[in-house]
C-alpha positions as CSV (number, residue, x, y, z in Angstrom):
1,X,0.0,0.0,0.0
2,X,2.7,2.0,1.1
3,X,3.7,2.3,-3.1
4,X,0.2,3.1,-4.1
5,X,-0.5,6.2,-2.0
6,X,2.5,7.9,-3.7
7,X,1.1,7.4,-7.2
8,X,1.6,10.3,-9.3
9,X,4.6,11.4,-7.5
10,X,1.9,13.6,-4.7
11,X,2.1,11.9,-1.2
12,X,-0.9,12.3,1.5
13,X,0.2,14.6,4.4
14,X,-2.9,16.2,5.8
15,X,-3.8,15.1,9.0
16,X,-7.3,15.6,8.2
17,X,-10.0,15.6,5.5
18,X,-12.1,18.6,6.2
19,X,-13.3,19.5,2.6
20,X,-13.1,19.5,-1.2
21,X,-12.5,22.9,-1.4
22,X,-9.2,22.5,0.2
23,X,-7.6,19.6,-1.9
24,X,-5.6,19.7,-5.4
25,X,-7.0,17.3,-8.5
26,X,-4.0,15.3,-7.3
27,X,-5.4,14.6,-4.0
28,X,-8.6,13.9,-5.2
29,X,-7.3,11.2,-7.6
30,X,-5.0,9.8,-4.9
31,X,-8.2,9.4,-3.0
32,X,-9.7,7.8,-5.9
33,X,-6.8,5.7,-7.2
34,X,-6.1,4.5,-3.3
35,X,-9.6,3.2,-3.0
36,X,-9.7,1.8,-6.2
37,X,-7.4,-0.5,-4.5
38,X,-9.3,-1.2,-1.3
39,X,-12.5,-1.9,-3.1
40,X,-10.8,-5.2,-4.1
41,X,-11.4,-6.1,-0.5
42,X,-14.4,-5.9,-0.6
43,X,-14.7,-8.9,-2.8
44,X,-12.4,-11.1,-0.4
45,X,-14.4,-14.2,1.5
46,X,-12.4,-12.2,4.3
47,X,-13.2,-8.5,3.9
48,X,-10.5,-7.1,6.3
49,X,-6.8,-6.2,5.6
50,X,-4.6,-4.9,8.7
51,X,-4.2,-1.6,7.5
52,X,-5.5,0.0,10.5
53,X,-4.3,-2.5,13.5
54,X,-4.0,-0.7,16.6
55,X,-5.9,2.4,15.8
56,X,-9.0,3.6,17.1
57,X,-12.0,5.2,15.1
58,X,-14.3,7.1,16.6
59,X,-17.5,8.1,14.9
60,X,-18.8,11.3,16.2
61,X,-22.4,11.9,15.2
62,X,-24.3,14.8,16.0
63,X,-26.9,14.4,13.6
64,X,-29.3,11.1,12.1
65,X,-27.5,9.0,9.6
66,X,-27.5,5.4,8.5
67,X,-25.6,5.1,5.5
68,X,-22.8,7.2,5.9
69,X,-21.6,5.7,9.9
70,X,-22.5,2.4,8.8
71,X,-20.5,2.8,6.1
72,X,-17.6,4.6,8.0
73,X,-17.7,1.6,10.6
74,X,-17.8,-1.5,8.1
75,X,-14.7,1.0,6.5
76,X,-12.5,1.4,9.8
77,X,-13.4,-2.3,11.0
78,X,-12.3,-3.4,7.8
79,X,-9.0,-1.7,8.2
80,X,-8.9,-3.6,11.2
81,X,-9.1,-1.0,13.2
82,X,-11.4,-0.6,16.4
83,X,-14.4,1.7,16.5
84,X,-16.3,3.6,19.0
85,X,-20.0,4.8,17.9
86,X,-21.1,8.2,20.1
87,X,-24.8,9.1,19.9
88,X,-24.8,12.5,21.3
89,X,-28.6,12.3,22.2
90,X,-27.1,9.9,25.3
91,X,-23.8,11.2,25.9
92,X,-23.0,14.8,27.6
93,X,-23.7,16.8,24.8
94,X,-26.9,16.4,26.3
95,X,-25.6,18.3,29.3
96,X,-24.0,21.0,27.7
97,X,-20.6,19.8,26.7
98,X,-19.3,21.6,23.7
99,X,-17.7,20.1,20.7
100,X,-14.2,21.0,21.9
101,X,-14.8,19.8,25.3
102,X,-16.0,16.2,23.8
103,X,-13.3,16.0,21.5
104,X,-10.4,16.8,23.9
105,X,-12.0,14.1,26.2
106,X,-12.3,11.8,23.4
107,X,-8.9,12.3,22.5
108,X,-8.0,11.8,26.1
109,X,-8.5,8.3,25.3
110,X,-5.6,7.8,23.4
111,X,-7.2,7.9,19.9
112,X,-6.8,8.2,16.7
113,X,-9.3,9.6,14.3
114,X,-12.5,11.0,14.6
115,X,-15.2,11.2,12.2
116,X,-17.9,13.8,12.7
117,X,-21.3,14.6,11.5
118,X,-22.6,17.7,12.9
119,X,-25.1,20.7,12.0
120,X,-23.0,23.6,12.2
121,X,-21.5,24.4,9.1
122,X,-17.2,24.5,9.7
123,X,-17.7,22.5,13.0
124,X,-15.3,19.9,11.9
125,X,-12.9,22.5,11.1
126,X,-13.3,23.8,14.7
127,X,-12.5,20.9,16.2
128,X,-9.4,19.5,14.1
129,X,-7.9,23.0,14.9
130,X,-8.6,21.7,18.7
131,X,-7.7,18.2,18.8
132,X,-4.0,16.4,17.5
133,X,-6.0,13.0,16.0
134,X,-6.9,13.1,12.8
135,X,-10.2,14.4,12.0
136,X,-12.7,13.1,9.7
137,X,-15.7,15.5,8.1
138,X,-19.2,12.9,7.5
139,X,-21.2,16.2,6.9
140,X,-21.4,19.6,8.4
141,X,-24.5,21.8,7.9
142,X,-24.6,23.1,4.3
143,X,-21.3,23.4,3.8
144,X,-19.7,20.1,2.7
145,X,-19.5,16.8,2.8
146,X,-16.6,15.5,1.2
147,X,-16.7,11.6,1.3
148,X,-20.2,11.3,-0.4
149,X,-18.4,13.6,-3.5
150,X,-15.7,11.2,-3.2
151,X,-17.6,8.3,-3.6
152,X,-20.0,9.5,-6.2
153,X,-17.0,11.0,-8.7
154,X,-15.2,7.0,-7.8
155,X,-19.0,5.4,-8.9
156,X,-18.6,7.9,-12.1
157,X,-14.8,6.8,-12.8
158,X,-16.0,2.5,-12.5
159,X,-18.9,3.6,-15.1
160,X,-17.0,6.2,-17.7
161,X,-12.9,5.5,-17.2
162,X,-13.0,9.5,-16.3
163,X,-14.4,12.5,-15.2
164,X,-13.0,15.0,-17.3
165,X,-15.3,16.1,-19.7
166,X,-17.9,14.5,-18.3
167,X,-21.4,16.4,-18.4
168,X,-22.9,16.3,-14.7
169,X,-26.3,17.7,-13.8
170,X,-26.9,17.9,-9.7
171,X,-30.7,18.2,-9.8
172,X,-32.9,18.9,-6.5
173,X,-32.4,20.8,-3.8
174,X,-28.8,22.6,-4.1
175,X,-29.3,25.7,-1.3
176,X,-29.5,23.4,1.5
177,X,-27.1,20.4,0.4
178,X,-23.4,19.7,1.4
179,X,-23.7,17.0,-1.0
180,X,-23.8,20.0,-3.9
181,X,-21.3,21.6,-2.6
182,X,-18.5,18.9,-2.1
183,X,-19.6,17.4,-5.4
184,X,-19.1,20.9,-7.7
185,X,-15.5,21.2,-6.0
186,X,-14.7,17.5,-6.9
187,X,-16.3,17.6,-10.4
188,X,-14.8,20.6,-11.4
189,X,-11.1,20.3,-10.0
190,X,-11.2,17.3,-12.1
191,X,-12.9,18.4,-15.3
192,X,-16.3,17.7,-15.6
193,X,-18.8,20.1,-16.6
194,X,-21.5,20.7,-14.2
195,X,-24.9,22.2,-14.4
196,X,-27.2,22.7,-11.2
197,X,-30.8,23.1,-11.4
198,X,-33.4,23.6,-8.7
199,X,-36.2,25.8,-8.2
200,X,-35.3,29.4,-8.4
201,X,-35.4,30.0,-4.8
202,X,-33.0,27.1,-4.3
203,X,-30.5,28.0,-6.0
204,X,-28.1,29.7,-4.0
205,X,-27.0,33.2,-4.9
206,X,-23.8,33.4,-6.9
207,X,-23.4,29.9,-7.3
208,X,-22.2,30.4,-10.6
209,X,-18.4,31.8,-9.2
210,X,-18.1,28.0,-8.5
211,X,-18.0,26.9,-12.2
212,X,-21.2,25.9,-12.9
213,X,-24.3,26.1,-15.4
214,X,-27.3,27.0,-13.9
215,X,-30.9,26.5,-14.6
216,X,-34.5,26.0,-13.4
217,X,-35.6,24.1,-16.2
218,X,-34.9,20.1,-15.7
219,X,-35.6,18.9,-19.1
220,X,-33.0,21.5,-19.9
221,X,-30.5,20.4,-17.4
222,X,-30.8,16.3,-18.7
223,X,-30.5,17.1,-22.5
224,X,-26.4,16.9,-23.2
225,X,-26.1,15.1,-19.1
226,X,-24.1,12.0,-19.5
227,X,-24.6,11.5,-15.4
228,X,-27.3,13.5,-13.3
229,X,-27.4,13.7,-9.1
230,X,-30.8,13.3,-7.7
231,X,-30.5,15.4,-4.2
232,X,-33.1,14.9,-2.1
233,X,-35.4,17.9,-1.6
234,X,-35.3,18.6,2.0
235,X,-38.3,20.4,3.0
236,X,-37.3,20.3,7.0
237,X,-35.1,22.7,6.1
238,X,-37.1,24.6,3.8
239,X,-37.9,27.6,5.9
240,X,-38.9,30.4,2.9
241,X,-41.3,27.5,1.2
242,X,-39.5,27.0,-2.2
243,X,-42.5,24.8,-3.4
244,X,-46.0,25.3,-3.1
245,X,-46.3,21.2,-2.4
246,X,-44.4,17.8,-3.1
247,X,-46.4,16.5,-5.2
248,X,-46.2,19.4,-7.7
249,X,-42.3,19.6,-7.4
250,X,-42.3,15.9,-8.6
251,X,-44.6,17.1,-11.6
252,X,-42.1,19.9,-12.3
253,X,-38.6,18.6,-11.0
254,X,-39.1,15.3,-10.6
255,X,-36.9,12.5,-12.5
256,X,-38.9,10.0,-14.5
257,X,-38.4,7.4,-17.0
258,X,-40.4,9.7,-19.5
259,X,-38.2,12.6,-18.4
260,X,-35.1,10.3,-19.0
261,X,-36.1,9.4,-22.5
262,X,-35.8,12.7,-24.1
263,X,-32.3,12.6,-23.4
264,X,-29.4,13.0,-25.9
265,X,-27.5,10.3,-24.2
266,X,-31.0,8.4,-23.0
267,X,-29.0,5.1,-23.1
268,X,-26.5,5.7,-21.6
269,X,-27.2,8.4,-18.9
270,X,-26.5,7.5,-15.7
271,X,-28.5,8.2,-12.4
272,X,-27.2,8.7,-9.0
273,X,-28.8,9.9,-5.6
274,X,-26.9,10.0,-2.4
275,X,-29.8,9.2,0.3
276,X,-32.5,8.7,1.5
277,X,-34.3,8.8,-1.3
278,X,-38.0,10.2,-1.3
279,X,-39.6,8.1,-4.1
280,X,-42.2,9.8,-6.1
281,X,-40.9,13.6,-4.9
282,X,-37.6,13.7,-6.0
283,X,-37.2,10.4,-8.4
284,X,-39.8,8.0,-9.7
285,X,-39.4,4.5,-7.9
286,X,-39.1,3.1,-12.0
287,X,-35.9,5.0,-12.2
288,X,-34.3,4.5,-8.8
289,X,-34.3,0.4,-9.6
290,X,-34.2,0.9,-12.8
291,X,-31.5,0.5,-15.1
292,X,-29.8,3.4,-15.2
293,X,-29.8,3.7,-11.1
294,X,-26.2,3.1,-9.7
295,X,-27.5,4.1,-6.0
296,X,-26.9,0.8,-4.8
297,X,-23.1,0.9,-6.1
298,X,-22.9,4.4,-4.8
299,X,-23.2,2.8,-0.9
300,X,-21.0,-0.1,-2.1
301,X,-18.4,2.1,-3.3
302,X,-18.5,4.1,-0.1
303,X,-17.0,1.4,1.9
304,X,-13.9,1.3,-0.3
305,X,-13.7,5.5,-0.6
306,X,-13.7,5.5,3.3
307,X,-11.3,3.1,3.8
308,X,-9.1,4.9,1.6
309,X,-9.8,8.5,3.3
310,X,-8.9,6.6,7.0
311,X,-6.3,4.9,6.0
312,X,-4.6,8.1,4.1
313,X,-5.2,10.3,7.2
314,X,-3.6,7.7,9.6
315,X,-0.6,7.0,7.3
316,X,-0.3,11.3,7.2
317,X,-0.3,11.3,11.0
318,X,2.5,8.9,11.3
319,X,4.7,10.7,9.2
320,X,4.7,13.8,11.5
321,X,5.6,11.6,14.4
């Protein structure tokens, strides 16, 4: 392993992985090319490698998720590493214990990564500036999330050999996802072209500075789309009432096979959605198991991307020692 994450002559040093914004195209790939690798053992009759013997993974979530700590588990256990799940509904968060407070006690522990999921956009940033181990970012408000771009621009590299010059459409709510976010940076550090298209009112102001096409017309944004990104329209978070109702932003937004079938590239296109998918609001359930769908391979591939981002951050950390 210790070859393979100097490919391309660039070698991993940070001790974290906070955001997309923050990495070169040679990172990225490094990310890419190193889990390439790890997804291999995933098809082992033993799934597990020692790549992480002796460390300690501790996944930090303030927030609901399923796929993304499952998957971060199955990726640090796999390493061989061991793994502490914190619920902060039962722990002393509950009590008033800030985020710096947990981590430094966490770290206390003797340690070594922490993965954290948490509301407040930059927390993660907060505490890696506070803690020495390694920090992980699984999602932080509307700002980024960095492992689901990951995984979704490695699910695009298995289907198409590349991403550069690839025509990407992220479809759905874009003002309140990190999944946007992390996935423009990605996309367009390593080539693609990307379009985002949402109702007017969720698209966020001067999103365009990122490198993007912009649109409110979906029929528009799936004409020359080799790959579109189904987000899921989060109307929790929906505070200034973008859409009047959900069944009328499926009627206008949402993605269905007759949608997919006036598409230049209608055989080929390929459909992705990072979770939990609301079927019949944002996608049509004929579409999400239909043939183009590559959801399922999306989680799959998340295992392999995670392992990769762990492993990279603990090899980083030993270096500076």
């Amino acid at each position: 392993m210790k070859d393979e994450i100097s490919t391309n002559k660039i070698v991993w040093t940070k001790k974290d992985l906070l955001a997309l914004e923050y990495l070169s195209k040679e990172e990225i790939d490094l990310i890419l090319y190193t889990a390439a690798s790890f997804k291999e053992v995933t098809t082992r009759q033993i799934k597990k490698v020692p790549a992480l013997r002796g460390k300690t993974v501790v996944n930090l979530f303030y927030e609901p998720s399923t796929r993304t700590r499952t998957s971060f588990e199955l990726a640090a256990k796999r390493l061989s590493a061991d793994v502490i799940n914190i619920a902060t509904d039962s722990s002393s968060v509950t009590k008033g214990e800030t985020l710096i407070d947990t981590g430094r006690n966490i770290e206390a522990l003797k340690i070594d990564i922490i993965v954290v999921r948490h509301n407040c956009s930059g927390a993660p940033n907060i505490l890696a500036q506070a803690v020495k181990s390694s920090v992980v970012n699984a999602g932080d408000g509307w700002h980024e999330h960095p492992t689901q771009a990951l995984l979704d621009m490695f699910t695009l590299k298995e289907k198409f050999g590349r991403i550069e010059g690839l025509n990407v459409s992220i479809i759905g709510d874009i003002a309140h996802s990190r999944v946007a976010r992390s996935n423009i940076w990605g996309l367009t550090k390593l080539g693609a072209k990307v379009t985002v298209c949402a109702p007017p009112l969720l698209i966020p102001e001067g999103i365009e500075k990122m490198g993007v096409n912009v649109t409110d017309d979906v029929d528009e944004a799936l004409k020359d789309a080799d790959a579109i990104n189904v987000l899921r329209m989060q109307f929790e978070r929906d505070e200034i009432v973008a859409f009047p109702s959900k069944i009328e932003y499926f009627r206008q937004y949402g993605i269905t096979k007759e949608r997919l079938a006036k598409c230049k590239k209608a055989e080929e296109i390929v459909v992705m959605h990072p979770g939990p998918i609301n079927r019949g609001i944002e996608i049509s359930s004929e579409v999400a198991d239909g043939a183009h769908s590559v959801i399922l391979e999306q989680v799959t591939n998340g295992i392999a991307v995670r392992m990769a981002v762990l492993y990279l951050v603990a090899h980083a950390k030993e270096i500076r020692k």
